[in-house]
N, C-alpha and C positions, 0 to 999 in steps of 0.2 A: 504494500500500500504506500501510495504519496504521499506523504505529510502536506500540513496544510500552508507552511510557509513556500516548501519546494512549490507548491502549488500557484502561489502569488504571484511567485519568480515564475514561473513557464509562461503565465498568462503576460503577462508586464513584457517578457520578451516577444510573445506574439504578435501582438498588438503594435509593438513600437516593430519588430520585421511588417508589418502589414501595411503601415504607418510610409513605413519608408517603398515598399513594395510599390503603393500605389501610384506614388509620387514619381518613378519612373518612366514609364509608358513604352518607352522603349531608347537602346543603348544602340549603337554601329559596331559591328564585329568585323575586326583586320584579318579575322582567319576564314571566315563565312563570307568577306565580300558582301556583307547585308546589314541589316536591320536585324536586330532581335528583341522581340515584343514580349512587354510583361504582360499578359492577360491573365482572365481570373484563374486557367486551367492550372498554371504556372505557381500560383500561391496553392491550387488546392493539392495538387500532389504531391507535394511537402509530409501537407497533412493525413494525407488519406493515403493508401495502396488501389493496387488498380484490382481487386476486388471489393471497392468502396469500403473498406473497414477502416476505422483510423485506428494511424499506428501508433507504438506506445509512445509516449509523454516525453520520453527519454529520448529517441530519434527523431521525434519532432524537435525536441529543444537542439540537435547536432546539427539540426536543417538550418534553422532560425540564426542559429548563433554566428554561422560561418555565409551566411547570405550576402552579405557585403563584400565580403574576399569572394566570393563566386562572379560577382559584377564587375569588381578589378579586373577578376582574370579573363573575363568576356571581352572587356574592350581594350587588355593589351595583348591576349595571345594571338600569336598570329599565325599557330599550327593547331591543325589537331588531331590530338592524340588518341583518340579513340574511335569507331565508325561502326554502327548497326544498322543494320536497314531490313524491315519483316513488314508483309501483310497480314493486315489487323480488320476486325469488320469494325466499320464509324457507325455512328449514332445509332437513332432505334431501329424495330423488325418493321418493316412495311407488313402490309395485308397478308401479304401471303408464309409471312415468318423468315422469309428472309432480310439480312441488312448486308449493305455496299461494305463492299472493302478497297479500302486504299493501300498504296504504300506509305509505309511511316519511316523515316530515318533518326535516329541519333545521333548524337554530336558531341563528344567528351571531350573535355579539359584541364586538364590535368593542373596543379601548383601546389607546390610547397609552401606552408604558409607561414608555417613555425619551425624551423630546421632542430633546433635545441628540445623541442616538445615532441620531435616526429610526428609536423601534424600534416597532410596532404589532404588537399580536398579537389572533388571533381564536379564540376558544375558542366549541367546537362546539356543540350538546347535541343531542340525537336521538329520536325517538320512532316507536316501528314500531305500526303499527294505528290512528292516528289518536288519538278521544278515547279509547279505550279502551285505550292504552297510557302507559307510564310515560316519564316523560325520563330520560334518561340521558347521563353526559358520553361524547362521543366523540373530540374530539380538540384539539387547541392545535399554532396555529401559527402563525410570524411572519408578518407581512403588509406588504407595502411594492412598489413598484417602484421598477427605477432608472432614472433621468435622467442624460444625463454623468458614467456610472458613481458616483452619489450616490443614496441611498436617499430616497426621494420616499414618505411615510405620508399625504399627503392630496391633494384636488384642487389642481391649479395655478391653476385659473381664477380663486381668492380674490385670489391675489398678483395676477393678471395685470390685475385692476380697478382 
């Protein structure tokens, strides 16, 4: 269970990411050659999973916290470091129970943000329809594994040369 101060703190942090969220609208990306849009889908999948269930309190708060260094690294990366692209079915079932499916892409981001903390975070951006869709941010979040219970942000193989 949450305590009820943790509690105060998550909401205060939301609020003020949502705060700042909105105020955005949209940022230019050197690596995407485009525009990337804050729209509402962009704050809700933070919160939610894409089985619409929100998730816990604690990965929301890693979302929240690190959301401003996710925007730094949008409009100075100018590679990217990650690429997915799947069809997905969009919106509702028309009459017959069928729904349209588009392609979807992603877009990862890779930065380091705290070297001394080993903190790495990856901020999303998204695009449904291919070239005929718009980017959009979809989500931030820490990136690392641990080795001997210690946060590991890069390959080992550098050191081990």
């Amino acid at each position: 269970m949450e305590n009820k101060i943790d509690l105060e703190k998550f909401n205060r942090l939301k609020m003020a990411a949502e705060e700042i969220y909105k105020k955005i609208g949209y940022i230019y990306s050197p690596a995407l050659k485009a525009n990337i849009i804050f729209g509402s889908d962009g704050f809700h999948h933070p919160r939610y999973d894409n089985n619409r269930s929100e998730r816990s309190k604690q990965a929301q708060q890693n979302k929240f916290l690190y959301f401003n260094k996710a925007v730094e690294i949008l409009k100075r990366s100018t590679t990217i470091q990650e690429y997915r692209r799947s069809i997905r079915a969009i919106g509702s079932r028309d009459r017959s129970g069928f729904r349209k499916t588009k392609i979807i892409e992603w877009f990862g981001f890779f930065a380091i943000v705290n070297f001394s903390k080993c903190i790495r975070i990856n901020a999303i951006v998204r695009r449904i329809g291919e070239d005929s869709g718009q980017f959009h941010f979809w989500s931030v979040m820490p990136y690392w594994s641990l080795s001997n219970n210690r946060r590991v942000i890069g390959s080992k193989r550098i050191m081990d040369q």
